[in-house]
N, C-alpha and C positions, 0 to 999 in steps of 0.2 A: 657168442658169435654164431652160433648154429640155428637159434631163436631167431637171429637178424635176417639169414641167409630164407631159411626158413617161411619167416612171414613176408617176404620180399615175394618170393613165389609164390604164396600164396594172393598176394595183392594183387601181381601180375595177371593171374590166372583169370580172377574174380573181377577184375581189371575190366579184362577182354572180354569176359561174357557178359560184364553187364552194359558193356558198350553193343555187341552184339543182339542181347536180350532187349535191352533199350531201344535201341534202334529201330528191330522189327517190329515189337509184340506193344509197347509203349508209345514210341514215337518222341522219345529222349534219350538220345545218343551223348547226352551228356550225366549217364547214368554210371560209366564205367569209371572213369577219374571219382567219381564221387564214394563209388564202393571202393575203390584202390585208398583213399583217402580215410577212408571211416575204418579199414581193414587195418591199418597200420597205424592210428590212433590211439584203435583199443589195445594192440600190442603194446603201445609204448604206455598207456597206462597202467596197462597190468602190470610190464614190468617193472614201475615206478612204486606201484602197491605191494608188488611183494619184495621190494628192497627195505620198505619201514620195518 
């Protein structure tokens, strides 16, 4: 549950800045959903790899 909690905020975080960072420096404000989404992917597979 703590991992959950955990990488939730982290998503969030990374979320926002690359919506942020995107936005300015890039000129894809559709950067931030995309890091929230990749962020919490790899969570869930890692935690999938270390349950075999």
């Amino acid at each position: 549950m703590r991992k959950a909690i955990v990488s939730s905020i982290i998503a969030i975080v990374l979320g926002y800045l690359g919506s942020a960072f995107g936005y300015e420096i890039m000129n894809w404000p559709q950067l931030g959903p995309i890091v929230a989404i990749v962020v919490m992917g790899s969570a869930i597979l890692t935690s999938l790899e270390k349950d075999k």
